[in-house]
Structure formats: C-alpha cells, structure tokens
C-alpha positions, 0 to 999 in steps of 0.5 A: 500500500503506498502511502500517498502515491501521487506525492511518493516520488515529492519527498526528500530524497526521492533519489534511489540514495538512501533508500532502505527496505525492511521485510519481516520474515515468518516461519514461511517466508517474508510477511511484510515489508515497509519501504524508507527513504532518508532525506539527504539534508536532515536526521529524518526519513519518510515511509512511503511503501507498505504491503500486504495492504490492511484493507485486503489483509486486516490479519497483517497488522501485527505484522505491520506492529512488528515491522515498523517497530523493527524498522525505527530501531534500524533507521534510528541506529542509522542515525536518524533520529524522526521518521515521518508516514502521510497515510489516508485520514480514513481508514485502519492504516492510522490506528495500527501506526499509532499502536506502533508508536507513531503520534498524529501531529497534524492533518492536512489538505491535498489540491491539484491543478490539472495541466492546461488549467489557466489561473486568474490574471492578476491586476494588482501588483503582489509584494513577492520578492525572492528569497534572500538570507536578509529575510531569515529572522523575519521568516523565523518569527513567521514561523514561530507565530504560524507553526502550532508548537506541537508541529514544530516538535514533531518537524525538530524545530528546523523552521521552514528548513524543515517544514514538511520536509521540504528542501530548499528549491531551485534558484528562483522558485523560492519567494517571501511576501513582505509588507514594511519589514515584515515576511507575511508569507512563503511560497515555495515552488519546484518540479519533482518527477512529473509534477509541481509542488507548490507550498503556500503559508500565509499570515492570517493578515495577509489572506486578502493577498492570497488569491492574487499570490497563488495566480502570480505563483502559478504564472511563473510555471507558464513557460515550463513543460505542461503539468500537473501541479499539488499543494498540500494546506495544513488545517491551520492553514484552512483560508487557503482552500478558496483561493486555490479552487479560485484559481483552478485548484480541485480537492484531492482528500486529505492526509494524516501527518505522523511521525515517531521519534526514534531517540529520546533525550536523557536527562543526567542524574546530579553529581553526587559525592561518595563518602570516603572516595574526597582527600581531605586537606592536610594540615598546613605546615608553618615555615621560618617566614611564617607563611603556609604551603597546602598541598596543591590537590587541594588548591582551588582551580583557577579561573577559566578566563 
C-alpha cells in the first residue's frame, strides 16, 4: 500500500540514495515489508511503501506492529533520529501506526491543478520578492507565530528548513511576501518527477493577498513543460482552500501527518559525592617566614578566563 502515491516520488530524497527496505520474515517466508527513504539534508526519513495492504489483509497488522517497530530501531541506529508516514485520514492504516508508536501531529489538505488549467490574471501588483538570507529572522518569527508548537516538535524545530520536509528549491522558485519589514508569507515552488509542488503559508493578515499570490505563483510555471501541479494546506492553514479552487485548484482528500521519534533525550542524574572516595586537606605546615604551603590537590582551580 503506498502511502500517498501521487506525492511518493515529492519527498526528500526521492533519489534511489538512501533508500532502505525492511521485510519481516515468518516461519514461511517474508510477511511484510515497509519501504524508507532518508532525506539527504536532515536526521529524518519518510515511509512511503507498505504491503500486504490492511484493507485486503486486516490479519497483517501485527505484522505491520512488528515491522515498523523493527524498522525505527534500524533507521534510528542509522542515525536518524524522526521518521515521518502521510497515510489516508480514513481508514485502519492510522490506528495500527499509532499502536506502533507513531503520534498524529497534524492533518492536512491535498489540491491539484490539472495541466492546461489557466489561473486568474492578476491586476494588482503582489509584494513577492525572492528569497534572500536578509529575510531569515523575519521568516523565523513567521514561523514561530504560524507553526502550532506541537508541529514544530514533531518537524525538530528546523523552521521552514524543515517544514514538511521540504528542501530548499531551485534558484528562483523560492519567494517571501513582505509588507514594511515584515515576511507575511512563503511560497515555495519546484518540479519533482512529473509534477509541481507548490507550498503556500500565509499570515492570517495577509489572506486578502492570497488569491492574487497563488495566480502570480502559478504564472511563473507558464513557460515550463505542461503539468500537473499539488499543494498540500495544513488545517491551520484552512483560508487557503478558496483561493486555490479560485484559481483552478480541485480537492484531492486529505492526509494524516505522523511521525515517531526514534531517540529520546536523557536527562543526567546530579553529581553526587561518595563518602570516603574526597582527600581531605592536610594540615598546613608553618615555615621560618611564617607563611603556609597546602598541598596543591587541594588548591582551588583557577579561573577559566
């Protein structure tokens, strides 16, 4: 069962690089098998291929149990340190992830825009610059003030570096919508297989400019080879919905975010002292100038400049 198979060749790393395969052997040959891919700039991988599917063998999900479970550890000795599945918002696949030990961070929306389809003329001019390393700060606070705190616990706290797992796209295809000097929203575009992805976040201020910025978003595809192209809105992000279908965009379903952390941190126990283990200071034994010389274990350790 893929995950989502329209975005499956979208994640991070789609290259066969970092690729692994993880098959649960039973007494008569393999049960079940669940496909990563890492992604190459972060500590994370993606889930994106499981068989047998639950809706054709509900009886393999406690071979789905033991697999996941199996690959975590595996990818977690690999170094990476949160793996992430998108799966259906309905049906078995999310509570048997959740038995696995996998949380549910956030739900999300998926549109499409077909090939051909024209977007709305803009008559206005949209304040969308390129993204520059000047805007950091201000998309960092943008971040902070959109991105509900248990999102960025479960995305690591990388900002929109690490949002949704995306990477950063090709030069040009990357821009901020300002007003005054501050970053009101992001939108990010690039070609994975053959399709677009689109990435739209936008400050609840600046939802009169979203009608006008996904056309001009769309408009910069005009010259490039005809296709499809999806945007993904997290529920958080639900005023996007009519200017998307505004500008063409048709509902595909909607998809549940999960993710397991494969390390935890671990917190250090105090200091203790064990009796009997410290020297004690010995007396200091007086000189003919009348000064004194301790021992120099004992002496205090110099400050560290």
């Amino acid at each position: 069962m893929p995950f989502w198979p329209v975005l499956v060749a979208m994640l991070p790393g789609s290259s066969t690089l970092g690729e692994n395969l993880f098959v649960l052997e039973g007494e008569d040959g393999p049960e079940a098998f669940v496909q990563a891919r890492r992604r190459l700039e972060r500590p994370e991988a993606d889930l994106v291929y499981i068989a047998p599917a639950l809706e054709r063998a509900p009886e393999a999900a406690a071979a789905w149990n033991a697999l996941l479970a199996g690959a975590c550890i595996a990818l977690g000795q690999q170094g990476v340190e949160r793996v992430y599945a998108t799966l259906p918002e309905t049906g078995p696949e999310v509570e048997a992830f959740q038995q696995a030990g996998f949380v549910l961070y956030t739900r999300e929306e998926l549109y499409r825009l077909d090939p051909g389809v024209q977007p709305d003329l803009v008559d206005e001019a949209v304040p969308l610059l390129a993204r520059s390393p000047e805007h950091q700060w201000a998309l960092e606070r943008l971040y902070s003030e959109l991105v509900p705190w248990l999102v960025q616990q479960a995305e690591g706290g990388a900002g929109f570096n690490g949002y949704g797992g995306l990477v950063r796209p090709q030069a040009g295809m990357e821009h901020v919508l300002v007003q005054g000097s501050d970053v009101i929203g992001l939108v990010q575009l690039r070609p994975v297989g053959n399709a677009y992805h689109m990435a739209i976040v936008l400050h609840p201020r600046a939802y009169h400019w979203a009608r006008a910025v996904v056309a001009c978003s769309l408009s910069r595809l005009q010259h490039g080879p005809p296709r499809p192209v999806y945007c993904a809105v997290r529920h958080y992000q639900g005023g996007l919905r009519t200017p998307l279908e505004e500008n063409g965009f048709r509902w595909v379903g909607t998809r549940a975010l999960l993710v397991r952390h494969t390390t935890a941190k671990a917190r250090e126990a105090p200091a203790r002292r064990a009796e009997g283990t410290e020297r004690q200071p010995e007396a200091a034994i007086p000189t003919a100038l009348g000064f004194s010389e301790a021992d120099p274990s004992c002496s205090p350790p110099l400050p560290t400049p």
